[in-house]
C-alpha positions in Angstrom: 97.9 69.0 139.8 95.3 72.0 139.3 96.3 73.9 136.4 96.6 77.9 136.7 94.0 78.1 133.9 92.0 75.6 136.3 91.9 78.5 139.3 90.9 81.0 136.6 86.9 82.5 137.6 84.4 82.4 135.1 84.3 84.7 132.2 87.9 85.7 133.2 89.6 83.3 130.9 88.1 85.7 128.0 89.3 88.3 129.6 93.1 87.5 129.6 92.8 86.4 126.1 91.8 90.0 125.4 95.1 91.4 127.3 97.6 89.3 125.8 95.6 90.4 122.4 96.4 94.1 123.7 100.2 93.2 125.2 100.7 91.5 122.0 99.5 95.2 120.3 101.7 97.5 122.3 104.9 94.8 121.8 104.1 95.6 118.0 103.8 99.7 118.6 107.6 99.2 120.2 109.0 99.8 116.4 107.9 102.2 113.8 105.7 101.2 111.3 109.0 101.4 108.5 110.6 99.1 110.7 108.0 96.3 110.9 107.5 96.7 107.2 111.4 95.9 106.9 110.7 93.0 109.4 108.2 91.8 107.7 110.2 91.7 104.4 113.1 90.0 106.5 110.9 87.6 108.2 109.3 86.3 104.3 113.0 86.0 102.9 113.9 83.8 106.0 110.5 81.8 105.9 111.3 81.1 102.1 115.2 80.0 102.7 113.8 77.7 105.3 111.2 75.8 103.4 113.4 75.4 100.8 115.7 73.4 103.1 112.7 71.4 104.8 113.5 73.7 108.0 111.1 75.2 110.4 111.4 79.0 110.6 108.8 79.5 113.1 110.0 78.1 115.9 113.5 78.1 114.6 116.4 76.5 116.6 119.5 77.4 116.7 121.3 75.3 114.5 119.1 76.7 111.6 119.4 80.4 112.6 123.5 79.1 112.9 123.0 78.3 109.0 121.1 81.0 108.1 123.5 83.8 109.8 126.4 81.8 107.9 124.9 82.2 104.6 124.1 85.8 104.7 128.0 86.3 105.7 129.0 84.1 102.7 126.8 86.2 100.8 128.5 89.2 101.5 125.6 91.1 103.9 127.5 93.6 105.9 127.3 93.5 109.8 124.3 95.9 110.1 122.5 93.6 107.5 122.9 90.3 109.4 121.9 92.1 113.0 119.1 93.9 111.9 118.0 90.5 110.4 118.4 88.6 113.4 116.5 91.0 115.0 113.7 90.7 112.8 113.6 87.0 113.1 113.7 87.7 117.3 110.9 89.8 117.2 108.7 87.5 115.3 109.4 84.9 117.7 108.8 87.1 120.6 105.5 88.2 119.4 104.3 84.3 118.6 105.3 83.4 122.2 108.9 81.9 121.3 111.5 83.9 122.3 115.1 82.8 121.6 118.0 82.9 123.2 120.6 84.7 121.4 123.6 83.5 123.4 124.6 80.7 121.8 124.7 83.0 118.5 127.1 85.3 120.4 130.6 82.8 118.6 129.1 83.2 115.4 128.3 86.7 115.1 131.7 87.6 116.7 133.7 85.6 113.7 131.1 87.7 111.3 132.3 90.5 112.7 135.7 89.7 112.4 135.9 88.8 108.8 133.3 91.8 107.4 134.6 94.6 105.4 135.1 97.8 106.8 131.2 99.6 107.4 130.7 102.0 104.2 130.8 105.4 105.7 128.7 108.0 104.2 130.0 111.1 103.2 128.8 113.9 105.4 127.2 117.2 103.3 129.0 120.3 105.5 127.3 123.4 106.3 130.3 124.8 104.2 129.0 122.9 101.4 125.5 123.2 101.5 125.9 127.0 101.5 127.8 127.0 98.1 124.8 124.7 96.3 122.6 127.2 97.7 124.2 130.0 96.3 123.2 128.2 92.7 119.5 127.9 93.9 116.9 129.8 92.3 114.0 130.3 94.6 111.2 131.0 92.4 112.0 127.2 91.1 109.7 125.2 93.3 112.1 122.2 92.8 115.1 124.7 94.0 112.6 126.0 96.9 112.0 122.7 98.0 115.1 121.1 97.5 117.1 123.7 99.5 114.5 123.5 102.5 115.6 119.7 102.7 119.3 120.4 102.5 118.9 123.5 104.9 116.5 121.4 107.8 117.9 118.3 107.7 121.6 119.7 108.5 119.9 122.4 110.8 118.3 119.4 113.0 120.4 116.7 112.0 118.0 114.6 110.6 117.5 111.2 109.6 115.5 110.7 105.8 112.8 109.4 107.2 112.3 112.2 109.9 112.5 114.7 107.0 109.9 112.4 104.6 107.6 112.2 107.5 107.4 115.8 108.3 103.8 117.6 108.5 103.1 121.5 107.9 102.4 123.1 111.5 100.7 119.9 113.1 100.8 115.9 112.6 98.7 114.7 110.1 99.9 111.1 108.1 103.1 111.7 108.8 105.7 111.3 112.4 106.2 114.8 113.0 105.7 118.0 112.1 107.3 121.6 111.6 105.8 124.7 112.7 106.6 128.7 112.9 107.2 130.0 116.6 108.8 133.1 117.7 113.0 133.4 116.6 112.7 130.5 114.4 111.5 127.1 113.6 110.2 124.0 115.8 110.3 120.3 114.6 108.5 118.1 116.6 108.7 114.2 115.8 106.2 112.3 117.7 108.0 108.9 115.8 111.7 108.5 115.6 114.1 105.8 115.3 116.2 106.6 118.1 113.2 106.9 121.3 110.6 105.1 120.1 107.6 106.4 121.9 109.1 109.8 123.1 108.2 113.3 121.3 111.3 114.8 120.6 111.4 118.7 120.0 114.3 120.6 117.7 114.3 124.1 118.1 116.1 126.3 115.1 116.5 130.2 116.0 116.4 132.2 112.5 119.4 134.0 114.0 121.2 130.9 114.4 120.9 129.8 110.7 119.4 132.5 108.7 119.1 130.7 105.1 116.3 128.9 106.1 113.7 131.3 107.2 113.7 132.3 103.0 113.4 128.7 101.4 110.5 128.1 104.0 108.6 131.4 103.0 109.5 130.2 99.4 108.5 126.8 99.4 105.5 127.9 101.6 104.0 130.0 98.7 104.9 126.9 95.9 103.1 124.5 97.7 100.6 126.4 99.5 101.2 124.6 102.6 98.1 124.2 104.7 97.9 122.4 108.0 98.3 118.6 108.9 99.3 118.3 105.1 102.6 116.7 104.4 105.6 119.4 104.1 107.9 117.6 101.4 106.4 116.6 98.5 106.6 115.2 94.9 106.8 117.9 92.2 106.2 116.4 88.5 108.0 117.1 85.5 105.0 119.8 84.8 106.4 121.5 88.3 103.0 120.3 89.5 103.7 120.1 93.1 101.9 116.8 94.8 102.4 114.7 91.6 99.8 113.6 88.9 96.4 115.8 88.9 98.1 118.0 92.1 97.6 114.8 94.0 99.3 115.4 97.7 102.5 113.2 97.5 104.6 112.7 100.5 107.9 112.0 99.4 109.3 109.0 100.6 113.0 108.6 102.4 114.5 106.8 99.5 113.2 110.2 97.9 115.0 112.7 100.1 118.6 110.6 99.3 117.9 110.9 95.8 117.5 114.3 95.7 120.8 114.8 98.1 122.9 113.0 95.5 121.2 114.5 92.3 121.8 118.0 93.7 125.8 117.4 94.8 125.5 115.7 91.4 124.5 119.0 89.9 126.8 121.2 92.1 129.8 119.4 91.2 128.9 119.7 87.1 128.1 123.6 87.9 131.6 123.7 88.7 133.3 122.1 85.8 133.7 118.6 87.2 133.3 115.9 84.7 130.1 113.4 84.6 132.1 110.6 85.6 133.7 112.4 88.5 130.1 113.9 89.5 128.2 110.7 88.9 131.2 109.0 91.3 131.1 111.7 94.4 127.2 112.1 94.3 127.3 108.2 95.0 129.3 108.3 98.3 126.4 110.7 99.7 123.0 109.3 100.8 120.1 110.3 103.3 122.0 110.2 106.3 124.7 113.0 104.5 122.7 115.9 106.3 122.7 114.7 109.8 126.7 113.3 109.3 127.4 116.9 108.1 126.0 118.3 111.1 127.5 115.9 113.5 131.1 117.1 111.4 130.6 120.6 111.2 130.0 120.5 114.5 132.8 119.0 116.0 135.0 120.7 113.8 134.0 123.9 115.1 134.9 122.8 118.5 131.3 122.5 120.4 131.2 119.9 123.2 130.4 116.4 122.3 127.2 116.6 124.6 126.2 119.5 122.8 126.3 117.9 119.3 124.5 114.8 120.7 121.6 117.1 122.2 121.2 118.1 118.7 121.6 114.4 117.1 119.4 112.5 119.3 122.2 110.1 119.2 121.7 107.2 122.2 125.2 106.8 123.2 128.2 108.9 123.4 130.7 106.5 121.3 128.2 107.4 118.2 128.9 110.8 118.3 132.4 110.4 118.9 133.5 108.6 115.6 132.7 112.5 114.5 134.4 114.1 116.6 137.7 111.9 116.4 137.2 112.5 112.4 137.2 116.0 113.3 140.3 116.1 115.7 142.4 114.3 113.2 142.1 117.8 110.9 142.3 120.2 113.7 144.6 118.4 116.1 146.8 115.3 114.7 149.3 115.5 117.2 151.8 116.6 114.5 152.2 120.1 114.6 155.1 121.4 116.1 156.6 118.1 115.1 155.9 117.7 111.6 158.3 118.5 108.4 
């Protein structure tokens, strides 16, 4: 039987080798570079728990993934754990020219839901909130300066961590977006996001609309003398050198940004006579994802339309947004009043 590579012209067979090389590329540019690097992480862990169990990771079959899935469970991994690594171990497979089928997982991941603990919910950092640590801010700190910008944008455009980390001064350099100055306000334009992957995605925030910011920008403007392309968040030493060691530019990192959220409700929360082990406690039921929660909560509490909050979220479905806005809704309207005694 003549093969399709049989009916292929000459010099076209290197041809198509060069394509898949380039399908192969843009499969990979479907996911951010963080992601790929937590893949990549995932897909070593898995490669090592199957050669110690004289298993084949690559391809694996389903009995092995089966027996992998079960030990992550009995290892405690929460839901969120266990999918993303599935999907790591998917993608791999995809991109050597295995793809699985996940159906026959669909029994086993359904009883790991099932048995998993509740999802840890963050606790979201209000506007309300935000304004009272502000009021303890002293500008003319750059750590203050900067420290307040991150609290101020990422609530202001609901932001994930890693937006805020990869943010650029007034146009992209290294990083996956950037902020810049335009008439009434501020514009944040991420050109890579985790929620649409190869869209730009444009947050507008009017000065009038959320007038705090407008002074820890022109503050941490003139700390870091911001210049274009260069990253907007960075390290600041314990010299107050801003950019790290030798005035290095430093980007900070994500896991940066959600220190510096808990060390600052740390702070607050000492500032106002709490005790270190009550502090220490609340600061760790915050993390990067506070800022864009407290958004998403302030929000619904004051009543705006769930489509309105999810224009500002960049949230992909509706039932995301509306965890908030049932949280909210249990305050404002519980069904008890009138009723209750």
């Amino acid at each position: 039987m003549e093969t399709a590579l049989a009916r292929i012209p000459d010099g076209a067979a290197g041809e198509l080798v060069t394509i898949d090389d380039r399908a192969r590329h843009y499969e990979r540019r479907s996911r951010a570079d963080r992601t790929w690097g937590q893949y990549q992480s995932v897909w070593r862990l898995f490669s090592a728990w199957c050669n110690g169990r004289g298993l084949e990771p690559m391809p694996a079959n389903i009995d092995t993934l089966k027996a992998y899935l079960t030990s992550l469970a009995d290892e405690g991994r929460a839901v969120a754990t266990i999918n993303t690594y599935l999907a790591a171990i998917c993608s791999a497979h995809s991109i050597a020219g295995h793809p699985l089928d996940r159906a026959p997982l669909k029994s086993i991941l359904k009883g790991i839901r099932r048995g998993a603990k509740p999802q840890r919910q963050v606790a979201a950092l209000v506007g309300v909130a935000i304004r009272k640590m502000l009021d303890e801010f002293r500008l003319a700190a750059p750590a203050d300066a900067r420290d307040g910008l991150i609290l101020a944008l990422g609530f202001a455009g609901a932001m994930r961590r890693s937006e805020l980390a990869g943010l650029d001064w007034q146009e992209q350099g290294s990083g996956t977006g950037y902020l810049e100055r335009v008439d009434g306000g501020l514009k944040i334009t991420l050109v890579e996001s985790k929620g649409r992957v190869g869209e730009i995605e444009e947050i507008i925030v009017p000065f009038e609309d959320m007038p705090s910011i407008r002074n820890l920008l022109d503050a941490w403007e003139r700390h870091a003398s911001l210049q274009p392309g260069e990253p907007l968040l960075r390290a600041i030493d314990k010299a107050q050198r801003i950019g790290g060691k030798a005035a290095v530019v430093g980007r900070l990192t994500d896991a940066s940004v959600a220190r510096i959220i808990k060390s600052r409700v740390r702070a607050h929360l000492l500032a106002n006579g709490e005790s270190e082990a009550f502090a220490t406690a609340e600061a760790a039921k915050f993390s990067g994802h506070s800022l864009r929660a407290g958004f998403c909560t302030a929000a619904a509490v004051a009543g705006i339309p769930e489509w309105k909050i999810r224009r500002r979220s960049r949230h992909r479905t509706a039932a995301l947004v509306a965890r908030y806005v049932r949280a909210a809704e249990a305050w404002t309207d519980s069904g008890l009043k009138g009723v209750g005694f």
